[in-house]
NUZA-457312 format. One record per residue: x, z, y of N, C-alpha, C in turn; residue number from 1. Coordinates in steps of 0.05 Angstrom, whole numbers, plus 32768, in hexadecimal, padded with zeros to 4 digits. Example, Ala and Ser with C-alpha at 12.3 -4.5 7.8 and 13.67 -1.06 7.14 Angstrom:
2
{{8108, 809C, 7F8E}, {80F6, 809C, 7FA6}, {8108, 809C, 7FBE}, 1}
{{8101, 808E, 7FD3}, {8111, 808F, 7FEB}, {8102, 809D, 8001}, 2}
***
This chain:
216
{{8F62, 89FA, 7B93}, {8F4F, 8A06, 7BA6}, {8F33, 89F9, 7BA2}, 1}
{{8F21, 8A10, 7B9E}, {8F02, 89F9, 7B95}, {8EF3, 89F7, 7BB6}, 2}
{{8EE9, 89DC, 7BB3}, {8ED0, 89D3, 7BC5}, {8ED6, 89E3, 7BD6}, 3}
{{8EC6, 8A01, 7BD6}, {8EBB, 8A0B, 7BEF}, {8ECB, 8A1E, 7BF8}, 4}
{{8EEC, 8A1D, 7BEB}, {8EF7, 8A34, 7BF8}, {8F03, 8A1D, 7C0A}, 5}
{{8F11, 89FC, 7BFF}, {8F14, 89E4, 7C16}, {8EFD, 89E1, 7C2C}, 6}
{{8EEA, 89EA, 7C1F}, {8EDA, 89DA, 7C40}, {8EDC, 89FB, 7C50}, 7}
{{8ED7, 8A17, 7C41}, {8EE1, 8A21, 7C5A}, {8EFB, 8A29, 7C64}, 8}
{{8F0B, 8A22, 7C55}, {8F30, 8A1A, 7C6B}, {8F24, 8A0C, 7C77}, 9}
{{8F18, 89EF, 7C75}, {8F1F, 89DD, 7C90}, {8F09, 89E4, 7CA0}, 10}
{{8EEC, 89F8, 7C9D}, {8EE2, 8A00, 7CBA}, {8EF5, 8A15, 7CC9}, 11}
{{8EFD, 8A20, 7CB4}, {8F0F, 8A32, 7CC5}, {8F22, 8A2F, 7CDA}, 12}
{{8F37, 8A14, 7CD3}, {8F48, 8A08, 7CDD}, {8F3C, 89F3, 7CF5}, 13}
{{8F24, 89E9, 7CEE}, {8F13, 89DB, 7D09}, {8F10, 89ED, 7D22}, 14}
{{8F0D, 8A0B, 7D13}, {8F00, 8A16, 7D2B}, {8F1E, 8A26, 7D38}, 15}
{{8F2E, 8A22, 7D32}, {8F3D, 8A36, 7D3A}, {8F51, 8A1E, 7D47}, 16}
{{8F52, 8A08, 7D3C}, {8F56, 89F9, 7D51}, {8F49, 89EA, 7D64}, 17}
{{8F2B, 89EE, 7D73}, {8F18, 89F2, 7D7E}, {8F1C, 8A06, 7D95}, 18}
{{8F26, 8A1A, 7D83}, {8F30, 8A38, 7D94}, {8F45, 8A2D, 7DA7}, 19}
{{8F59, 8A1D, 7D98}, {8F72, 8A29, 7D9F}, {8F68, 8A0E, 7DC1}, 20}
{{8F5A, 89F9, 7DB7}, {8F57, 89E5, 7DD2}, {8F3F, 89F1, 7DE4}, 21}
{{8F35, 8A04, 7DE3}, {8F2D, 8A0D, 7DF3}, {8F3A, 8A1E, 7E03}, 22}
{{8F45, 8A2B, 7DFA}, {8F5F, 8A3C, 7E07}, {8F75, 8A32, 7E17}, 23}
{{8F73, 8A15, 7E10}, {8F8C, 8A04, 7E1E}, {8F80, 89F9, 7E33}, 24}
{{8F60, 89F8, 7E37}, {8F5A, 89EF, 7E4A}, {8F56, 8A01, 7E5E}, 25}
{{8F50, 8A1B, 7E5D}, {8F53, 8A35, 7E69}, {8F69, 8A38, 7E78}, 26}
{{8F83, 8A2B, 7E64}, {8F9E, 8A41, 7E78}, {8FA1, 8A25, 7E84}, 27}
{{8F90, 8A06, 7E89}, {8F9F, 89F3, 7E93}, {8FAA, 89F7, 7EB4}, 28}
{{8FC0, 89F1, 7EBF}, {8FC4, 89F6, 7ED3}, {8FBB, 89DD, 7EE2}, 29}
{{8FB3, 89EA, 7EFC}, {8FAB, 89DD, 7F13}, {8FBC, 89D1, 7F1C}, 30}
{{8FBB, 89B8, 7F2D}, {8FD3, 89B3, 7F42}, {8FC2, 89AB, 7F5A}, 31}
{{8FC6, 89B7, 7F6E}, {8FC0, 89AE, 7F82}, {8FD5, 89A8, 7F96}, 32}
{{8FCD, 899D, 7FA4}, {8FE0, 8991, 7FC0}, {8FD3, 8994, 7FDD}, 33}
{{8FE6, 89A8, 7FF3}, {8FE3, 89AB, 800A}, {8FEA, 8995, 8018}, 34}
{{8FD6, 8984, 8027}, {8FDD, 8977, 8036}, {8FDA, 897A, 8057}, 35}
{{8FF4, 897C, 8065}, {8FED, 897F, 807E}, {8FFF, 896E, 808C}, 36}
{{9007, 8982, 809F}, {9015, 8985, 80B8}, {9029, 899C, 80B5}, 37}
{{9038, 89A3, 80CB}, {9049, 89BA, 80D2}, {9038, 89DA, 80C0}, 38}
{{9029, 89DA, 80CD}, {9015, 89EE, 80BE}, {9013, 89F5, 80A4}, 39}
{{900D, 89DE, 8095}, {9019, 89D9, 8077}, {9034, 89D9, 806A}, 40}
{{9047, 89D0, 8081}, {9062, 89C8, 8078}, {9078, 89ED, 8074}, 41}
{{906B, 89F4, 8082}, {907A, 8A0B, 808D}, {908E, 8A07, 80A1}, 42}
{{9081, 8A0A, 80BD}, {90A0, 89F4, 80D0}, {90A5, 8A19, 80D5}, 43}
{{90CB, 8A0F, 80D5}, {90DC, 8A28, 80D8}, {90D4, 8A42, 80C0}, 44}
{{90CF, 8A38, 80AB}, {90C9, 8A4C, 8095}, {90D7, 8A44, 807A}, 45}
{{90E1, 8A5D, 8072}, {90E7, 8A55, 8056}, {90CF, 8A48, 804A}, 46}
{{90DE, 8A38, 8030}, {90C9, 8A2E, 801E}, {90B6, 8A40, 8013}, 47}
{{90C6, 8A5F, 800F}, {90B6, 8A6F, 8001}, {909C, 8A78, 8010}, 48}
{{90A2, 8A79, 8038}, {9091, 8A81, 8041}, {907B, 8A6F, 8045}, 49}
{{9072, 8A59, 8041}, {9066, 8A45, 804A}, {9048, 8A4E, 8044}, 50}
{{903D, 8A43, 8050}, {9020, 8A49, 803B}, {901B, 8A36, 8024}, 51}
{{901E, 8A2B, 801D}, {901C, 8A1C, 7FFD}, {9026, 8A3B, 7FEC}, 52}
{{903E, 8A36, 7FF4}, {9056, 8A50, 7FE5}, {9044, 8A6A, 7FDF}, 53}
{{9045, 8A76, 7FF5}, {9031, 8A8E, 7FF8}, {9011, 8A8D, 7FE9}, 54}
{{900A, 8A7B, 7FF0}, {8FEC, 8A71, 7FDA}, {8FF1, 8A70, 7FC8}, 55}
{{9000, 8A61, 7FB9}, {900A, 8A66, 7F9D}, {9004, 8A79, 7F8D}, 56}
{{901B, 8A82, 7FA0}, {9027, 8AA2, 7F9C}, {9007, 8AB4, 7F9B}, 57}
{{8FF9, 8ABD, 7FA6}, {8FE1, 8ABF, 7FA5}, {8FD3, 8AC1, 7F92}, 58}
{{8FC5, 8AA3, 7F8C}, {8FBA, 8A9E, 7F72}, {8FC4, 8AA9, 7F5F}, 59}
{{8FDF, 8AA7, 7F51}, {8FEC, 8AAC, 7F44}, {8FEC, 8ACD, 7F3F}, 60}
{{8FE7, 8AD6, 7F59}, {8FE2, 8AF2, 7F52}, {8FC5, 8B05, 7F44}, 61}
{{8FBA, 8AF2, 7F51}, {8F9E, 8AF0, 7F49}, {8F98, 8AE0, 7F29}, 62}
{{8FA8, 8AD4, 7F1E}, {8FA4, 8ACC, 7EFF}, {8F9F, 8AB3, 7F01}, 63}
{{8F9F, 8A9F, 7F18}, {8F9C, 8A8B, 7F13}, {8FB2, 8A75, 7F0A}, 64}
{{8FB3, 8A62, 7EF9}, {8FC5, 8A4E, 7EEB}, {8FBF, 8A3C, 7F0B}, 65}
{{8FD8, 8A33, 7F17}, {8FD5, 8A22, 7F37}, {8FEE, 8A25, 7F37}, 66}
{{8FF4, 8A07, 7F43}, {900D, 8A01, 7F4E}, {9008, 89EE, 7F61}, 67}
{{9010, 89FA, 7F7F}, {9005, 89E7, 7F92}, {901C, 89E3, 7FA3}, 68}
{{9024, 89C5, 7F9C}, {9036, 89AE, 7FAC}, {9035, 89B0, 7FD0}, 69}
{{9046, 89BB, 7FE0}, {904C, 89B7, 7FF8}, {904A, 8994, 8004}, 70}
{{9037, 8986, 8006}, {903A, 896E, 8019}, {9035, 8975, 803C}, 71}
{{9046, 8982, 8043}, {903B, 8981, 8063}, {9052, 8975, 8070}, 72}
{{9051, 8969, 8082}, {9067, 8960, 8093}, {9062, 896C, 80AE}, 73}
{{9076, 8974, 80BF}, {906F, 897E, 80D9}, {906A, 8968, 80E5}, 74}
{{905F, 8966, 8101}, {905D, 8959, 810C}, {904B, 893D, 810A}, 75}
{{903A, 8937, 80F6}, {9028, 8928, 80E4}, {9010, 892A, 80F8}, 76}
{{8FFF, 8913, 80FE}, {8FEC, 8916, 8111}, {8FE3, 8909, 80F5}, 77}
{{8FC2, 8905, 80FA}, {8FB0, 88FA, 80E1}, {8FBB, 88E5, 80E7}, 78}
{{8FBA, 88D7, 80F2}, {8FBF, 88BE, 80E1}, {8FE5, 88B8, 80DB}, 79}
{{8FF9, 88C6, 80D6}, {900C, 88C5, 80CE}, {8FFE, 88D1, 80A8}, 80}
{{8FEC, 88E5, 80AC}, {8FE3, 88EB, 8096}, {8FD6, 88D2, 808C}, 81}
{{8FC2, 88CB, 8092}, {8FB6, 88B0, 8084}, {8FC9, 889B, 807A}, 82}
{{8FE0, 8894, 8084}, {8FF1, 8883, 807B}, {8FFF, 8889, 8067}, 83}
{{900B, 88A3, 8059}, {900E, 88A9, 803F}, {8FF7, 88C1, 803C}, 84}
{{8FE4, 88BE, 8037}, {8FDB, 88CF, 8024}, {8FD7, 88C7, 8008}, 85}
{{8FD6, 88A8, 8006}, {8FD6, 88A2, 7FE9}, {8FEA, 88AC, 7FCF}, 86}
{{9008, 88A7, 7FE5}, {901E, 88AD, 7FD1}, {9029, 88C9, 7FD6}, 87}
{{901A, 88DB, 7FEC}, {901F, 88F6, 7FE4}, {9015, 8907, 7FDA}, 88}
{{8FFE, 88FD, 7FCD}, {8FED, 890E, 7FBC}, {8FED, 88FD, 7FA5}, 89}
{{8FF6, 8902, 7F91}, {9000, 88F9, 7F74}, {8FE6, 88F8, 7F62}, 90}
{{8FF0, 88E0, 7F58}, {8FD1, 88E1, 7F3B}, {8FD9, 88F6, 7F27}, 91}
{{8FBD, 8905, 7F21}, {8FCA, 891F, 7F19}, {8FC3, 8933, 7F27}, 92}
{{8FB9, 8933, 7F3A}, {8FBF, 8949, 7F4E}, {8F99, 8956, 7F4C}, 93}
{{8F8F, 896B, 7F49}, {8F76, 897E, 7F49}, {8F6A, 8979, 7F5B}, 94}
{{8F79, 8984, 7F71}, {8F73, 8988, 7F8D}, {8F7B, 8982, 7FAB}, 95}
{{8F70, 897E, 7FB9}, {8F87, 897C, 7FD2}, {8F74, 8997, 7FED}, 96}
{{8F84, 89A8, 7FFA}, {8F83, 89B2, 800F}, {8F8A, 89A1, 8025}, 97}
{{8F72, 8999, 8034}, {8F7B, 897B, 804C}, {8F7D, 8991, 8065}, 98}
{{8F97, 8991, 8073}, {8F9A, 899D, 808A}, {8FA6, 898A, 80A0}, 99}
{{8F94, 897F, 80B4}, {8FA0, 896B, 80C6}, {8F95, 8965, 80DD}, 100}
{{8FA1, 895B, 80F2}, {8F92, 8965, 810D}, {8F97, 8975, 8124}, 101}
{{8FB1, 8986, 811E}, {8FB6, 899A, 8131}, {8FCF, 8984, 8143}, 102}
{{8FD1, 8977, 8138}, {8FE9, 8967, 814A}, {8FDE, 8951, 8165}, 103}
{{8FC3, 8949, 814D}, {8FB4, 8938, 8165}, {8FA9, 893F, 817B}, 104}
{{8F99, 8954, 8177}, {8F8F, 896C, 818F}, {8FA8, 8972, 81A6}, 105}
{{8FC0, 897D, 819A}, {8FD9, 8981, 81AD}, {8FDD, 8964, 81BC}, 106}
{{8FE0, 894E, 81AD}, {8FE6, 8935, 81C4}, {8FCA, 8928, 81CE}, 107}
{{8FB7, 8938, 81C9}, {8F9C, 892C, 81D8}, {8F96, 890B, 81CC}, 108}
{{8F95, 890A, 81B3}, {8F92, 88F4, 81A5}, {8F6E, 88F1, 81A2}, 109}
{{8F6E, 88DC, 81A6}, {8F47, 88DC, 81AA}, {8F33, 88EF, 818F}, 110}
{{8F31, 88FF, 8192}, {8F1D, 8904, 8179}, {8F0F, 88F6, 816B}, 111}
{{8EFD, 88E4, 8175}, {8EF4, 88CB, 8166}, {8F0C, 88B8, 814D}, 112}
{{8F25, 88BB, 8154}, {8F3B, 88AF, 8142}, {8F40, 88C1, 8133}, 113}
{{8F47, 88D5, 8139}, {8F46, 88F1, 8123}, {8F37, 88F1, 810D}, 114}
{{8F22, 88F2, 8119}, {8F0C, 88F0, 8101}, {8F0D, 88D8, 80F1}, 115}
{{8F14, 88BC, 80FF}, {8F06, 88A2, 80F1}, {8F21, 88AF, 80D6}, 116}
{{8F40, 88B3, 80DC}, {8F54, 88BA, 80C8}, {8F4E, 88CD, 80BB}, 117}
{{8F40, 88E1, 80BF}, {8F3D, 88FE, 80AD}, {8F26, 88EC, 8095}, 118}
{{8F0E, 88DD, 80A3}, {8EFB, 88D7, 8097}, {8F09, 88BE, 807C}, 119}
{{8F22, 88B2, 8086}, {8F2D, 88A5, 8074}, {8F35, 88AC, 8061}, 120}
{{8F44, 88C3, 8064}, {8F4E, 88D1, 8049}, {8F47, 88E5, 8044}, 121}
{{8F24, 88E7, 804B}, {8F14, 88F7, 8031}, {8F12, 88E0, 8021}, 122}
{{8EFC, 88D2, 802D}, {8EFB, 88AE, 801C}, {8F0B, 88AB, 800A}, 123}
{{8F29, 88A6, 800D}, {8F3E, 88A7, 7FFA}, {8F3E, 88B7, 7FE2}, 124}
{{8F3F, 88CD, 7FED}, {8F40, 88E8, 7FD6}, {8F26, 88E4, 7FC4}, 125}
{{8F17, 88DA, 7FD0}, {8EF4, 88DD, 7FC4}, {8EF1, 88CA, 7FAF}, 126}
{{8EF8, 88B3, 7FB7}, {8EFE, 889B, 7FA0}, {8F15, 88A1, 7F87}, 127}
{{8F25, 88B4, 7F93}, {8F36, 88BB, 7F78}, {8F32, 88D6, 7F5D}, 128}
{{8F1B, 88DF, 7F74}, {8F08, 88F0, 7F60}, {8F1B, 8912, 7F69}, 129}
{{8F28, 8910, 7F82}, {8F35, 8923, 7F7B}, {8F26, 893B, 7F93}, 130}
{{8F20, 8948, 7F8A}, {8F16, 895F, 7F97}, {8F2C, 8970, 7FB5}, 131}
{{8F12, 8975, 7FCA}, {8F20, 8979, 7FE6}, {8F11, 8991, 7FF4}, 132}
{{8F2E, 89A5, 7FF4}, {8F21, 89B5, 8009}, {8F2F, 89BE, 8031}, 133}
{{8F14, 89AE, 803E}, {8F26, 89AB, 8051}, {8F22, 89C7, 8066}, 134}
{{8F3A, 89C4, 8076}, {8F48, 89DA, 8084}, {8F49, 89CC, 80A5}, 135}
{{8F36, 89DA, 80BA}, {8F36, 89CD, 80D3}, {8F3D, 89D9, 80E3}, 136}
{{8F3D, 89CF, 80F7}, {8F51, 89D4, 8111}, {8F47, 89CF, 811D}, 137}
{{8F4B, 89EB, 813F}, {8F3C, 89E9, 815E}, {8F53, 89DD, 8171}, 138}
{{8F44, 89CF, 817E}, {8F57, 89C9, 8197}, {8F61, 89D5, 81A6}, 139}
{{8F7C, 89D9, 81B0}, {8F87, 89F3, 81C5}, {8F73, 89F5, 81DC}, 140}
{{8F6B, 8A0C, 81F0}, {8F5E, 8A03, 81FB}, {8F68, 89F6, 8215}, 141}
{{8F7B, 89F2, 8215}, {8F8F, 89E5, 822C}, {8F7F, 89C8, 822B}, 142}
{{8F76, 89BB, 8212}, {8F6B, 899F, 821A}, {8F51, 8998, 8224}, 143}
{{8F45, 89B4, 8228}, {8F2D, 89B7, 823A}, {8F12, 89B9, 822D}, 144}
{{8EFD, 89C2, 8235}, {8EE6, 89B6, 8223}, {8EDB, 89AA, 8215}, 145}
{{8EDC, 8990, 8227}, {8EDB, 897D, 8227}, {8EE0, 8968, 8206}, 146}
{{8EF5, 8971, 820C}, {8F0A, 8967, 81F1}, {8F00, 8974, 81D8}, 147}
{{8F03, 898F, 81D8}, {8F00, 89A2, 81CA}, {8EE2, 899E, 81BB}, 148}
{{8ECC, 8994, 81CB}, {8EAF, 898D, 81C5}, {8EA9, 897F, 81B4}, 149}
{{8EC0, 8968, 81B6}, {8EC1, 8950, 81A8}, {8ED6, 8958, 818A}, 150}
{{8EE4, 8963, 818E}, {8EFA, 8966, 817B}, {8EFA, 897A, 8161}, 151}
{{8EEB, 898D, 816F}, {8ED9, 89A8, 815D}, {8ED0, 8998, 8147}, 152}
{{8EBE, 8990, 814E}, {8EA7, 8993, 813E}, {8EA8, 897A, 811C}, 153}
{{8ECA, 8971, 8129}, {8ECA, 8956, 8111}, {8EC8, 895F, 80F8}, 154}
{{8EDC, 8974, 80F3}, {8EDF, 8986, 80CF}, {8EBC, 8993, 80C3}, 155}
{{8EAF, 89A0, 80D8}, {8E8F, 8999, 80C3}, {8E8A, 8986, 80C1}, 156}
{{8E88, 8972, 80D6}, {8E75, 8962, 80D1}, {8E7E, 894C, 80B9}, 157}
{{8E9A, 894A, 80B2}, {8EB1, 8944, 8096}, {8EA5, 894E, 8083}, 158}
{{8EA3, 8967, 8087}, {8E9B, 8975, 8070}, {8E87, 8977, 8068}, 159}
{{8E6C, 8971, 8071}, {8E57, 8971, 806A}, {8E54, 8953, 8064}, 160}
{{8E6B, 8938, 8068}, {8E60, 891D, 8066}, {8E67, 891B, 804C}, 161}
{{8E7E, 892E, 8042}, {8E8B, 892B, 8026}, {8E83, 8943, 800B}, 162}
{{8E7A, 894F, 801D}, {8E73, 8961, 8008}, {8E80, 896F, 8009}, 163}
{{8E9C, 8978, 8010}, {8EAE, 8991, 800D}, {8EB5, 89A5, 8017}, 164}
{{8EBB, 89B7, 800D}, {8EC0, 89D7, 8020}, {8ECC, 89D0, 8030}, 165}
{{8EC5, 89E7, 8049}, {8ED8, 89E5, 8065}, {8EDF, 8A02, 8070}, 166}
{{8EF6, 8A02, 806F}, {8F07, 8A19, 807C}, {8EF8, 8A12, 8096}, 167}
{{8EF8, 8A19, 80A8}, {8EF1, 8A14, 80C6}, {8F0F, 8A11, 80DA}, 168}
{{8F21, 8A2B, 80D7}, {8F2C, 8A2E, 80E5}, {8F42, 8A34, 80D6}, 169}
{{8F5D, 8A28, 80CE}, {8F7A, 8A2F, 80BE}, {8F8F, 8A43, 80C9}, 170}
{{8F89, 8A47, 80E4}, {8F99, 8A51, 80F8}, {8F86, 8A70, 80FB}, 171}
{{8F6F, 8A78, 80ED}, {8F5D, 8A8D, 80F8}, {8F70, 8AA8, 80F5}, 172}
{{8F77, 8AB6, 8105}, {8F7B, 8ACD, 80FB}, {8F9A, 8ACD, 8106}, 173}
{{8FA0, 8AB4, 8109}, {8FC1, 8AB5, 811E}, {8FC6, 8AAF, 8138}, 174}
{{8FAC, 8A9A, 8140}, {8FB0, 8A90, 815B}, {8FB3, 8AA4, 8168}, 175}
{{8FC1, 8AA8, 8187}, {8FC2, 8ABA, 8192}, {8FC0, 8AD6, 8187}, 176}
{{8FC5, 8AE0, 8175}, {8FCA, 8AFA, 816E}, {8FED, 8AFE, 8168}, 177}
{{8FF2, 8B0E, 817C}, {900E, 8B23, 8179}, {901B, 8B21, 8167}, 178}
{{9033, 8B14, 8162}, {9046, 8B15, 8142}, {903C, 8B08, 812A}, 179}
{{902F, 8AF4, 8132}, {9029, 8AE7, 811E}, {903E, 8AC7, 8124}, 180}
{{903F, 8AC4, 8138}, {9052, 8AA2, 813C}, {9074, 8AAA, 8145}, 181}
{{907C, 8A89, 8138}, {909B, 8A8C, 8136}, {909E, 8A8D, 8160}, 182}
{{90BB, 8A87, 815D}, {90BD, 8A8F, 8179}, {90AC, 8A78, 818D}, 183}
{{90AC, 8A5A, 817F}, {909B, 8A4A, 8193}, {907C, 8A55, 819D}, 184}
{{9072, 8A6C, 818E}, {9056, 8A71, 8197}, {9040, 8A64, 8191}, 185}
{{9042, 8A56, 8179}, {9030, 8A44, 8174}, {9035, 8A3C, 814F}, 186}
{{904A, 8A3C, 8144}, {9045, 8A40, 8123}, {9049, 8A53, 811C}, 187}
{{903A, 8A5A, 8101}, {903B, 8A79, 80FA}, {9055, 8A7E, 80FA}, 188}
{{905B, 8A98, 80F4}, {9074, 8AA0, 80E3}, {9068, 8AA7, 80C1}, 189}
{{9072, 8AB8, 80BE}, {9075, 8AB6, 8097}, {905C, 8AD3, 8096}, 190}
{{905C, 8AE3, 80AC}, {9048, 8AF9, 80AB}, {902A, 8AE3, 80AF}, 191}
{{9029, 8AD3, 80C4}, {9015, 8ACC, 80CD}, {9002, 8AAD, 80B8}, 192}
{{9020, 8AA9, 80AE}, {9018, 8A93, 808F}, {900A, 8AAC, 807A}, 193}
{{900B, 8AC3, 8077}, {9008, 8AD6, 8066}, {8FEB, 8ADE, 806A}, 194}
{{8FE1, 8ADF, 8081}, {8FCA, 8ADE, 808B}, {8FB7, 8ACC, 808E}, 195}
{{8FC0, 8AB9, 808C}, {8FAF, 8A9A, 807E}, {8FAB, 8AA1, 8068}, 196}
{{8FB6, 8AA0, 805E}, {8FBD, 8A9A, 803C}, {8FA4, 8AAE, 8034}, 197}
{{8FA4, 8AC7, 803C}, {8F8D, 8ADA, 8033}, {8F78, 8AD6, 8041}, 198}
{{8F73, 8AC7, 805D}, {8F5A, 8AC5, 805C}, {8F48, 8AAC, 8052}, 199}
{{8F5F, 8A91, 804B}, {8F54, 8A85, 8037}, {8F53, 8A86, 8024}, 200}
{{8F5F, 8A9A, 801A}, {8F5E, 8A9A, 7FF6}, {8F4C, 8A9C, 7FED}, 201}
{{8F31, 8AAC, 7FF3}, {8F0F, 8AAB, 7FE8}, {8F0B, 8A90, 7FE4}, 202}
{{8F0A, 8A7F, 7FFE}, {8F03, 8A5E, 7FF5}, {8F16, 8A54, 7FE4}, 203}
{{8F25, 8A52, 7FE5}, {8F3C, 8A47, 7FCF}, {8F3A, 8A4A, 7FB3}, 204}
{{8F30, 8A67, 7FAF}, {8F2C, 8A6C, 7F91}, {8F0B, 8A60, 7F8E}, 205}
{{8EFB, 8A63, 7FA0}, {8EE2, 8A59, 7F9D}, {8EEC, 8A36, 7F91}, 206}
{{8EF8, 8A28, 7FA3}, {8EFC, 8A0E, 7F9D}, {8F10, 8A0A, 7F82}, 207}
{{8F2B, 8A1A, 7F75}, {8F31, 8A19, 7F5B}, {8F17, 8A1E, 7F46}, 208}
{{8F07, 8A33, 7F55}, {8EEA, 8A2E, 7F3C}, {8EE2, 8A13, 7F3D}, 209}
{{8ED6, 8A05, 7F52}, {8EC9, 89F1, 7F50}, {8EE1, 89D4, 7F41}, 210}
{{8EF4, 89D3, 7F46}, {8F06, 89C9, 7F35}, {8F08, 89C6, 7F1D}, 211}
{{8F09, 89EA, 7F0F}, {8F0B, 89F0, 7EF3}, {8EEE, 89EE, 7EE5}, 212}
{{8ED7, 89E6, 7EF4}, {8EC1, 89E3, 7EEF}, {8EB3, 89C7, 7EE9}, 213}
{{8EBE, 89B2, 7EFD}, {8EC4, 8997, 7EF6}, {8ED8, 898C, 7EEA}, 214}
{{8EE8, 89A2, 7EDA}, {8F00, 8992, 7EC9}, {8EF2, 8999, 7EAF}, 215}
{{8EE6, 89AC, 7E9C}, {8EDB, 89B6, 7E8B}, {8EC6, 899F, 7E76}, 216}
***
């Protein structure tokens, strides 16, 4: 083989394996991890219906490479969340969906503590470089104004200290609406997880861009 038909096999072969790693960085899959509460966990739901499950499922329909890890535990007030969030969100992991808060509001836990824990494990996440989109929660209004005044307003003001998208409301679109909760009246059922799922999915895919945009 003379000189120049070797040097162009090996541009050839540079670029086509050039090709082939750019392409591998294209189909790389995502992993993210839901972290919540009941809300996240799917309380009284199949696995399949959960919202992680259903999000997935989603993306996936939509063409996106995502595989997103169920961490919710029912019954998880933030700071049961602050105490493992290190070891339930895995090195490795893209992303995290932070959903937490709806437990504290129910036992009238001070909002000022809420926040100091939510504000902890952005901090956490933030030092590990791992990208957060958080998902907030209103107080029933059973805990009065009052409460509610104070308790509102923690997820912007999070989200504007860290920089990251904010769902406002995780529950929009099920609270009090007809056939959407299991028989307690208060977690979705698998119709009303289905209805999440699509009205966050705009932000969600917005945030796999910003992901697949700082992984590149």
């Amino acid at each position: 083989m003379s000189f120049k038909a070797s040097l162009l096999h090996f541009i050839v072969m540079v670029a086509l394996f050039a090709g082939s790693g750019s392409a591998n960085a294209q189909e790389k899959v995502i992993n993210l991890v839901g972290f919540g509460d009941s809300l996240m966990a799917g309380y009284q739901l199949a696995p399949s219906e959960s919202y992680t499950a259903q999000l997935e499922a989603a993306l996936k329909a939509k063409g996106h490479k995502v595989v997103i890890t169920n961490a919710g535990v029912s019954g998880d007030t933030t700071s049961a969340g602050l105490s493992r969030i290190d070891w339930s969100v895995p090195d490795g992991t893209d992303g995290v969906i932070l959903e937490l808060g709806a437990n504290d509001a129910l036992r009238g836990i001070a909002p000022e503590q809420s926040e100091k824990n939510l504000d902890a494990m952005l901090a956490r996440l933030k030092e590990r470089g791992i990208p957060v989109l958080l998902a907030g929660i209103l107080a029933p209004p059973n805990m009065g104004g009052d409460y509610a005044e104070k308790f509102n307003p923690i997820y912007k003001r999070l989200a504007d200290k860290y920089a990251v998208p904010l769902y406002p409301f995780f529950l929009d679109g099920v609270t009090t609406v007809p056939g959407m909760q299991i028989e307690d009246g208060m977690h979705p059922n698998a119709k009303g997880i289905a209805v999440m799922v699509e009205r966050t999915l705009p932000m969600v895919e917005a945030f796999l861009g910003e992901i697949g945009s700082a992984t590149k």
